[in-house]
N, C-alpha and C positions, 0 to 999 in steps of 0.2 A: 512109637513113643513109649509107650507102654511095656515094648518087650523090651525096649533100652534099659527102665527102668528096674525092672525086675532081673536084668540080670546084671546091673551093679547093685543093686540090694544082693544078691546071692553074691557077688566078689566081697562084699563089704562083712559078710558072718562066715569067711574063713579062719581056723581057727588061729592064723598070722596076726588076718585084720584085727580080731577080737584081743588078742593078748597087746597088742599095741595100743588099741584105743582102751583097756584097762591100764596100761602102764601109763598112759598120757594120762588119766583121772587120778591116778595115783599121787604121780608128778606132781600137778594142780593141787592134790589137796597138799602135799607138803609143803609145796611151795608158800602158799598161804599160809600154814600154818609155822614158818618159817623153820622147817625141823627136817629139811633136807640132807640126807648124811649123801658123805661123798662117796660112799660106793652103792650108794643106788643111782647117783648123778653119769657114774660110769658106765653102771650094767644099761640102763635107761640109752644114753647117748649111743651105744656097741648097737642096741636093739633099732633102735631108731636109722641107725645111719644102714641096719643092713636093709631095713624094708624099705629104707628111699630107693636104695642100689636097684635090690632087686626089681621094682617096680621102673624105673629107668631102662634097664637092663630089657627087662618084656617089651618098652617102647619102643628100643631098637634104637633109645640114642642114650650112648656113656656121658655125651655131655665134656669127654677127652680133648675134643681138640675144637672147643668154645672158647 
């Protein structure tokens, strides 16, 4: 249990993980602060959609023919 643990804390601070879970705090605060420009709505969305892929993708299911 333990080594489960520690080695999704070590998947969790690569520097993918980290730059996504910065860009999702970022999101957050604009969003709140209602001062979201739309090309960070994009670059943000481009980011996001590839590290779902990716992680999909390592699963071994595309989710294609669901």
């Amino acid at each position: 249990m333990k080594e489960l643990f520690l080695r999704r804390l070590a998947n969790l601070l690569t520097v993918k993980s980290l730059v996504t879970i910065a860009l999702t705090v970022t999101f957050c605060v604009l969003t709140v602060k209602n001062a979201l420009p739309q090309d960070f709505m994009t670059i943000y969305s481009m980011i996001i959609t590839f590290y779902f892929a990716v992680q999909a993708s390592k699963e071994g299911g595309s989710g294609a023919g669901v």
